[in-house]
Structure formats: structure tokens, C-alpha cells
C-alpha positions in Angstrom: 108.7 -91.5 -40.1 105.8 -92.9 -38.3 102.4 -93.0 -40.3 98.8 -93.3 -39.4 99.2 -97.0 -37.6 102.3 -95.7 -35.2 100.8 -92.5 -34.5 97.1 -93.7 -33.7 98.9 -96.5 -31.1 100.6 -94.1 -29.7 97.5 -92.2 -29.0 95.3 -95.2 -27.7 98.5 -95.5 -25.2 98.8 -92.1 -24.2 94.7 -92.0 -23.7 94.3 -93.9 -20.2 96.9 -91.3 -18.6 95.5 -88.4 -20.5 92.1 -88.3 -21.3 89.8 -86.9 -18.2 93.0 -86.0 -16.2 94.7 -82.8 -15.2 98.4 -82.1 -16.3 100.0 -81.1 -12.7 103.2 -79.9 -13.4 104.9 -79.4 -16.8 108.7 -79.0 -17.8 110.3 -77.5 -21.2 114.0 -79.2 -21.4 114.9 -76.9 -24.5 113.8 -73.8 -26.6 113.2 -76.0 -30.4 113.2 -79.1 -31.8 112.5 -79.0 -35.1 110.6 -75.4 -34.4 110.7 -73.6 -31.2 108.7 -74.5 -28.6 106.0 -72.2 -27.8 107.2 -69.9 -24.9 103.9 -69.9 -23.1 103.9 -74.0 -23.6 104.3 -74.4 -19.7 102.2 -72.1 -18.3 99.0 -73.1 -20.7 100.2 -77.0 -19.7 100.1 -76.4 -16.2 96.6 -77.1 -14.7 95.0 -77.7 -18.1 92.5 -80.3 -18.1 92.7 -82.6 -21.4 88.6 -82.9 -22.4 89.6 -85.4 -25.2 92.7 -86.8 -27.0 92.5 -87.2 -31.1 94.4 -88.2 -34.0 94.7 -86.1 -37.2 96.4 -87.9 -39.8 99.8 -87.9 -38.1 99.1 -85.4 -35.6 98.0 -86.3 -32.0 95.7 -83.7 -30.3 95.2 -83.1 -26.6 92.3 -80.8 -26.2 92.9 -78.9 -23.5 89.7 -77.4 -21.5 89.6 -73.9 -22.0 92.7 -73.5 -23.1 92.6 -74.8 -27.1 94.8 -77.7 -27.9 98.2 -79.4 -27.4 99.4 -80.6 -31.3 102.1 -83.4 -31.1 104.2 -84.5 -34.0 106.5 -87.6 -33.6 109.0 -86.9 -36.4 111.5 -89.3 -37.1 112.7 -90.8 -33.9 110.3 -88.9 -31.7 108.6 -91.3 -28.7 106.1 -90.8 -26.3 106.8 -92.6 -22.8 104.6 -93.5 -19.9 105.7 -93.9 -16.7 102.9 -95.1 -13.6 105.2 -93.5 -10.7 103.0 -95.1 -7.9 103.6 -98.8 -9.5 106.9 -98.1 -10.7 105.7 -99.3 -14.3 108.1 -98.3 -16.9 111.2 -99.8 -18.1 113.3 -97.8 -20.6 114.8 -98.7 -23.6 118.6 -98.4 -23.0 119.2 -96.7 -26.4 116.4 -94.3 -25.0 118.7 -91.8 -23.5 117.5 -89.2 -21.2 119.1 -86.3 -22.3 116.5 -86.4 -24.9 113.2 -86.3 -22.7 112.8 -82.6 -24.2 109.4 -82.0 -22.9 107.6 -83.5 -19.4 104.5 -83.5 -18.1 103.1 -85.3 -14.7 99.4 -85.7 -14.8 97.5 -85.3 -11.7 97.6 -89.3 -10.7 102.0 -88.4 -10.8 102.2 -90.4 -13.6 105.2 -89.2 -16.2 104.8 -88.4 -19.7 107.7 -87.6 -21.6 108.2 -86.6 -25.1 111.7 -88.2 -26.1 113.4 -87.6 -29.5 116.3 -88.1 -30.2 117.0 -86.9 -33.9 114.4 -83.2 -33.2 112.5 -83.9 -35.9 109.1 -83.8 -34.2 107.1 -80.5 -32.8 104.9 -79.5 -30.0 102.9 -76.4 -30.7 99.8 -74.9 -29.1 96.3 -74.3 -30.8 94.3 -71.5 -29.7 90.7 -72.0 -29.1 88.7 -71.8 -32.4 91.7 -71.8 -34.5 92.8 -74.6 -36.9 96.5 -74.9 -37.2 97.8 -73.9 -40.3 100.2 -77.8 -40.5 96.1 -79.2 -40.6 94.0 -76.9 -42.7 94.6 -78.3 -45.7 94.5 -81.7 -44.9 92.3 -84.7 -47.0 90.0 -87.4 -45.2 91.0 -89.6 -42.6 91.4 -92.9 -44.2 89.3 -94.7 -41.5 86.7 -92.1 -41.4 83.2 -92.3 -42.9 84.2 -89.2 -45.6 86.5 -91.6 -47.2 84.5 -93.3 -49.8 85.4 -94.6 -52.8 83.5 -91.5 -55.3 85.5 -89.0 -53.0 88.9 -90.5 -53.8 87.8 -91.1 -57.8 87.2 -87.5 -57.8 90.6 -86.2 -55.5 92.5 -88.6 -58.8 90.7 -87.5 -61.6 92.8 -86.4 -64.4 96.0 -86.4 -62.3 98.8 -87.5 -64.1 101.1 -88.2 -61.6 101.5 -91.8 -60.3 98.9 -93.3 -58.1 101.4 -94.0 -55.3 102.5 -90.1 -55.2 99.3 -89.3 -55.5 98.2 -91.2 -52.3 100.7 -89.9 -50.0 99.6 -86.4 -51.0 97.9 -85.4 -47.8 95.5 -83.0 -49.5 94.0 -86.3 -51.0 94.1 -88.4 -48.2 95.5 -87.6 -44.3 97.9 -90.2 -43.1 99.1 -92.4 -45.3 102.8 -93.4 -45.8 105.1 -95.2 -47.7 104.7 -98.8 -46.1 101.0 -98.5 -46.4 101.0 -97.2 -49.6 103.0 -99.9 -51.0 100.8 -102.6 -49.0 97.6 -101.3 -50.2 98.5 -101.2 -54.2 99.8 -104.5 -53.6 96.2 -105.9 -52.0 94.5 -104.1 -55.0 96.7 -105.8 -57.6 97.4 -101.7 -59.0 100.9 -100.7 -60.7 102.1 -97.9 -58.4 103.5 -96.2 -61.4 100.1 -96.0 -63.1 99.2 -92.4 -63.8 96.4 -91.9 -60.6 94.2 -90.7 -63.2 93.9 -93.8 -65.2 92.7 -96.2 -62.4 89.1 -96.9 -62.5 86.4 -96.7 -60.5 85.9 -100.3 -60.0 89.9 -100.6 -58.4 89.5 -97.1 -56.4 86.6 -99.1 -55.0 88.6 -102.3 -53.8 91.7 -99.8 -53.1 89.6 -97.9 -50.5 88.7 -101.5 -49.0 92.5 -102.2 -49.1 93.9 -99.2 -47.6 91.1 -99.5 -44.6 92.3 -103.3 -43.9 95.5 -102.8 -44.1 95.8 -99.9 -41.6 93.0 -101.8 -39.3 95.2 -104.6 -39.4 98.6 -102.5 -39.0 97.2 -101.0 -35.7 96.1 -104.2 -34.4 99.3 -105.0 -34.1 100.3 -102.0 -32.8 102.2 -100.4 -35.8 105.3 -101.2 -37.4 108.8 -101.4 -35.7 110.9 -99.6 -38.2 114.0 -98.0 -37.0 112.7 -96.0 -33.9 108.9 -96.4 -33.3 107.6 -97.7 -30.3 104.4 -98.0 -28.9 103.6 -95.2 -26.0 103.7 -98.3 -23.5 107.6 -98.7 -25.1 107.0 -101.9 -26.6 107.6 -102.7 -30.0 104.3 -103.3 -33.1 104.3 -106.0 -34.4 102.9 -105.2 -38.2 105.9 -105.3 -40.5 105.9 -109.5 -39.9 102.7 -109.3 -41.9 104.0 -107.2 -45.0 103.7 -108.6 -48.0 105.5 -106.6 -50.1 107.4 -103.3 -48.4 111.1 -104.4 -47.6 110.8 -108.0 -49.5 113.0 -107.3 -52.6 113.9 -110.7 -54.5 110.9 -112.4 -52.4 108.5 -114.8 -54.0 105.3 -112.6 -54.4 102.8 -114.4 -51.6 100.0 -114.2 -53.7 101.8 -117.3 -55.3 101.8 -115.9 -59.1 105.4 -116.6 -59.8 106.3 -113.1 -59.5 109.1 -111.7 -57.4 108.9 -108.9 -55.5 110.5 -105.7 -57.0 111.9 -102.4 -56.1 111.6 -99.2 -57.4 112.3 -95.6 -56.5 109.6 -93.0 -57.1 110.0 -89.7 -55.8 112.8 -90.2 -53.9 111.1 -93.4 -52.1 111.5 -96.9 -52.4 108.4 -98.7 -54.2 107.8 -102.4 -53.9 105.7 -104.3 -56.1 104.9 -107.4 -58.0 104.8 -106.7 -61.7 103.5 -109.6 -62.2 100.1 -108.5 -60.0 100.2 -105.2 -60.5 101.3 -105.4 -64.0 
């Protein structure tokens, strides 16, 4: 499932055709996906002005003028693709069949915007003005935001038992992070996942919050990670998961040249990687 890198690309792609523009025309292909779709969705869509277009955790937000908001979820396979009708810019991925562009929207320029997904894990959903919706009321900081500091994540892990990797992809404790991240940052702080989150200090929650910044700076440089079925809104592919230094390397040297070899563990029902000799 696409985490905070994949989704916030995804945004900075969709923003050029979004942001400032009116949404002309709209289209609902089907009733669900992995909810129904609201039955209102294209009449509010149609003529709506988007003011802005954010990212919450793993959430993408069109703020519609007047009209509250447009909440996107990806899911598992779901994509977002762009298609300049006056230039004829977009080239689709063959295994990107159309029978799954389940919701379509033309912007007032006539370019195309198509939410594709194969597998209907993802959601669209409307927000009425005012109202939070109830999939982001609960959720912790953003990770790159300025209310993610090192004493508010000390106090989010304090006397928690559970492991420090679970404990991070709790959302309540910190919006946005996944697996891969997860795994990466530990790594870069040199902290056992399986170390009760309670137990780390304040010193490594200090370099962890350094870690978990770099690494997903770094991860949407590159335009996200290329797992399975994320791509970019532009349809090209990130580039991130050449630079991991631990997710997916089972039975690799450890590159911070210790001796160690990479390990794999299952916590939660998730695949943890580690060096033990690091992170021991």
C-alpha cells in the first residue's frame, strides 16, 4: 500500500492540473470500491472550483470552493492518471486497463483525470464544509510537519510496551508512516525494531525523528517507491527502493559495513528487516 512518499508524489503531480482549476465535467463508472461512492459525488464535482490540494497522512484532499472537500485514498493498486488532451501527453501503462478508470474528471483546460484501481481497495468520499472526516480525526502529526518534534514522540511512546516498529505505524502516533519507512528509519537510528517503544530513550527518539524526516525527504525525491503497483500521477515509476538499505535485502551485507547481514523478521503480520548487529 502506498505510504506517505507515494501518496505526497502523487499529489505534487496531480497539483499543476488541479489546483486553481475548475472540474468541467465529472463521471462515476461504478456505485463502490472499497465503500460506495457518494451518490451526490458528481453533482458536487461538477463546476467545483479546487481552492487548494493537500496531503493528510495518506489521504489526498481537494478542497473544493464552497463545496467542502474531495478525500482520495489510493488503496493497494489504486493510481491517479493525467492526461493533457490538447498535447496528447499521456501514455498508458499496458497492464493499466481501462475497465478500471472507476471515477473521471476533465478539468476546465480538458485535461483527464482518472482514478484507476484495479484491486478497489481505495475510496473517494466527500467532506462537507466544516466537518473533519471521521478516517482523519484521530490522526497523529505529519511526520514532515513542524508538530513532529522529538519531546512529542517521547511522550506518544512513553510506557508503551509494544514494539517500537508497531508503535510507529500506529497512526494515532504518527500520520503516514509505513512498513518500508519504518524499517529504513530504525535502521538509520541503529534501534532494534522489537525493542519495547517505551524503552528507547530520549537521546535515539531524537536522532529517530532526524531519520524518519530524511528518509521520507529523500523517498519523495525520488518520487516514491515502485513496489508492486505505485506510480507516480505522471505514470512513471519512483525511483526510492534502489536506495533501501535494509527493506527487501534479506541475506545482504549490512551497508553500514559492520559485518552484519541483513535479517528478516515478522512482526505483526509484517515483514521486519534489520541488522542485529546495528540495531542489536
Amino acid at each position: 500500500m502506498p505510504e506517505l512518499p507515494e501518496v505526497e508524489t502523487v499529489r505534487r503531480g496531480l497539483q499543476p492540473h488541479l489546483e486553481g482549476r475548475v472540474i468541467a465535467r465529472a463521471e462515476a463508472r461504478r456505485p463502490d470500491l472499497r465503500w460506495p461512492l457518494p451518490p451526490d459525488l458528481v453533482q458536487v464535482l461538477t463546476g467545483a472550483r479546487v481552492v487548494a490540494l493537500h496531503r493528510r497522512s495518506k489521504y489526498i484532499l481537494a478542497e473544493l470552493e464552497d463545496r467542502g472537500s474531495l478525500l482520495l485514498h489510493l488503496g493497494m493498486s489504486g493510481r491517479m492518471l493525467i492526461e493533457v488532451e490538447p498535447q496528447g501527453d499521456f501514455h498508458r501503462d499496458a497492464a493499466i486497463l481501462p475497465r478500471h478508470d472507476h471515477v473521471v474528471f476533465w478539468n476546465d483546460l480538458g485535461t483527464r483525470i482518472t482514478f484507476n484501481d484495479a484491486r478497489r481497495f481505495g475510496m473517494v468520499d466527500l467532506v462537507a464544509p466544516g466537518v473533519t472526516h471521521p478516517l482523519l480525526a484521530h490522526l497523529g502529526p505529519e511526520p514532515l510537519g513542524e508538530g513532529f518534534t522529538a519531546d512529542v514522540l517521547a511522550r506518544a511512546l512513553a510506557g508503551r510496551r509494544s514494539p517500537v516498529k508497531a508503535a510507529l505505524l500506529d497512526q494515532r502516533i504518527v500520520a503516514g508512516l509505513g512498513n518500508i519507512y519504518v524499517s529504513e528509519a530504525l535502521f538509520r537510528a541503529g534501534i532494534d525494531p522489537r525493542r519495547p517503544a517505551g524503552q528507547v530513550t530520549a537521546a535515539e527518539i531524537a536522532v529517530l525523528v532526524g531519520r524518519i524526516r530524511a528518509v521520507l525527504e529523500e523517498a519523495i525525491a525520488a518520487g516514491g517507491s515502485s513496489l508492486r503497483d505505485h506510480r507516480q500521477a505522471t505514470g512513471e515509476l519512483g525511483y526510492f527502493q534502489h536506495s533501501f538499505r535494509v527493506y527487501d535485502r534479506e541475506g545482504a551485507p549490512c551497508p553500514n559495513g559492520c559485518g552484519g547481514v541483513v535479517a528478516r523478521i515478522v512482526q505483526s503480520g509484517r515483514s521486519s528487516y534489520f541488522c542485529p548487529l546495528c540495531q542489536g
